[in-house]
Structure formats: C-alpha cells, structure tokens
N, C-alpha and C positions, 0 to 999 in steps of 0.2 A: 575459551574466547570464541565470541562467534562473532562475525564480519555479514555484514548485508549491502549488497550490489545492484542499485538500483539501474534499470535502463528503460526507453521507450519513451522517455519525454520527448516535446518537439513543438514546433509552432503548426498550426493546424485552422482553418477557416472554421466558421461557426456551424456546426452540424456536422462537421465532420466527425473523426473516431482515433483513438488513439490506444494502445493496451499498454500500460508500464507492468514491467518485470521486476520481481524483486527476489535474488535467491542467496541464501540463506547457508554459510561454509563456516569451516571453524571446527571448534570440540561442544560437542551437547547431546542430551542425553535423549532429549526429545522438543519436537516445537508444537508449543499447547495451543497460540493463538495467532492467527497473522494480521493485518491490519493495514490499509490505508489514511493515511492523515496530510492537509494540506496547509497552508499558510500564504496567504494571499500578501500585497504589501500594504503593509498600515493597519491588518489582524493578525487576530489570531491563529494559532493554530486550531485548525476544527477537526472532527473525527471524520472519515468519508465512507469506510465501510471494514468492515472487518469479518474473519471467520475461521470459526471453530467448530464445534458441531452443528451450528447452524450460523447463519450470514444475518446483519443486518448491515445498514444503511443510512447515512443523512438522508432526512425528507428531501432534501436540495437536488439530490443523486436519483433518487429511485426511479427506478425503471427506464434509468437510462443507461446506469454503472453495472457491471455485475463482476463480483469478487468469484475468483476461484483460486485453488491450489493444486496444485503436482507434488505427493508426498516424497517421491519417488527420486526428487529433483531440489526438494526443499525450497521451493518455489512459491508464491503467490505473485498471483496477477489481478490486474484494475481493468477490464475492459470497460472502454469510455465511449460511448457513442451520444450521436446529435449533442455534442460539443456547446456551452454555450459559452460567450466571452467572460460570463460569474467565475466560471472552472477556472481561470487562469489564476493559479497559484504553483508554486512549488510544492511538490507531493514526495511524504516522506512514509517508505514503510518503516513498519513497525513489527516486532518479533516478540512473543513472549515465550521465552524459552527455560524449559529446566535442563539445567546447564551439567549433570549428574547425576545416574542411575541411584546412588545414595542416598542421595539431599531431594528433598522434596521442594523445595524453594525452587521458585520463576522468576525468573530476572528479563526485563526490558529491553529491548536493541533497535536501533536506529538505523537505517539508513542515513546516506548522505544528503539524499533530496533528488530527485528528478525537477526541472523546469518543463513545465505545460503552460503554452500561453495560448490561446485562442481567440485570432481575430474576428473581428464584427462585420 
C-alpha cells in the first residue's frame, strides 16, 4: 500500500511562487514516475508536469513550473513561480509505482489534492 502526502498549497498573489510537496510512504518496490495534476472548478482534470527519466510539462506551465524529485526521500515537488490566477486549481500528485520486487506491474496513487488559489 502506498499513501501520498501532499503539502505546500496556499493562497498566494499573482506572480508570486509557491513549491507543493508530495512524499511518497507505505510498501513499494520502487517509484517509476511522479506527476503533477490539477483541477480547476468547472474542468477537468489536466496534466501539469510530471517526471521520470526525463520531465515534461503543460505548455500552460512551462518555464514557469519546474518538477523535481528527492529519491532519497520519495518525494516530488511542483516549484511554481510568477503565479497566475489560471493556476488556481487543486493540485493532485500522482505516483506510479511498482508496488513489488516480483511483479513487474505499476499501479497509480493519488494524493489527496493540495488547494492553490492565486489572486489577481
């Protein structure tokens, strides 16, 4: 079972900067991918950046967000900077984890969601 802990949300002015945390406890064998995703009210859920052996990005984000990990710590983070009020969604990471040395199979895990809102 693996459990994810999201923290760092907050309300925050437009340009400002924000870094959510996301770390990663439980039984697993290894974690293949880590992942930001947001939901705004009234859409969808969208992808916002993710990373594995290498990072991408919504066009929406770039070069503003930068994804990193602490293996070490089983951890991913969302640094967020120049904030705009579009950002404001609930942000949920995501975990793709093989859940045992055995089984070759990846299984999906959620966080609970961090709130980011970003005033104008």
């Amino acid at each position: 079972q693996v459990q994810l802990v999201e923290s760092g949300g907050g309300l925050v002015q437009a340009g400002g900067s924000l870094r959510l945390s996301c770390a990663a406890s439980g039984s697993f064998f290894s974690i293949n991918n880590m992942g930001w995703y947001r939901q705004a009210p009234g859409k969808q859920r969208e992808l916002v950046a993710t990373i594995a052996s290498s990072t991408n990005y919504a066009d929406s984000v770039k070069g503003r967000f930068t994804i990193s990990r602490d293996n070490a710590k089983n951890t991913v983070y969302l640094q967020m900077n120049s904030l705009k009020p579009e950002d404001t969604a609930v942000y949920y990471c995501k975990v793709v984890a093989r859940p045992h040395a055995i089984y070759s199979y990846t299984k999906d895990y959620w966080g609970q969601g961090t709130q980011v809102t970003v005033a104008s």
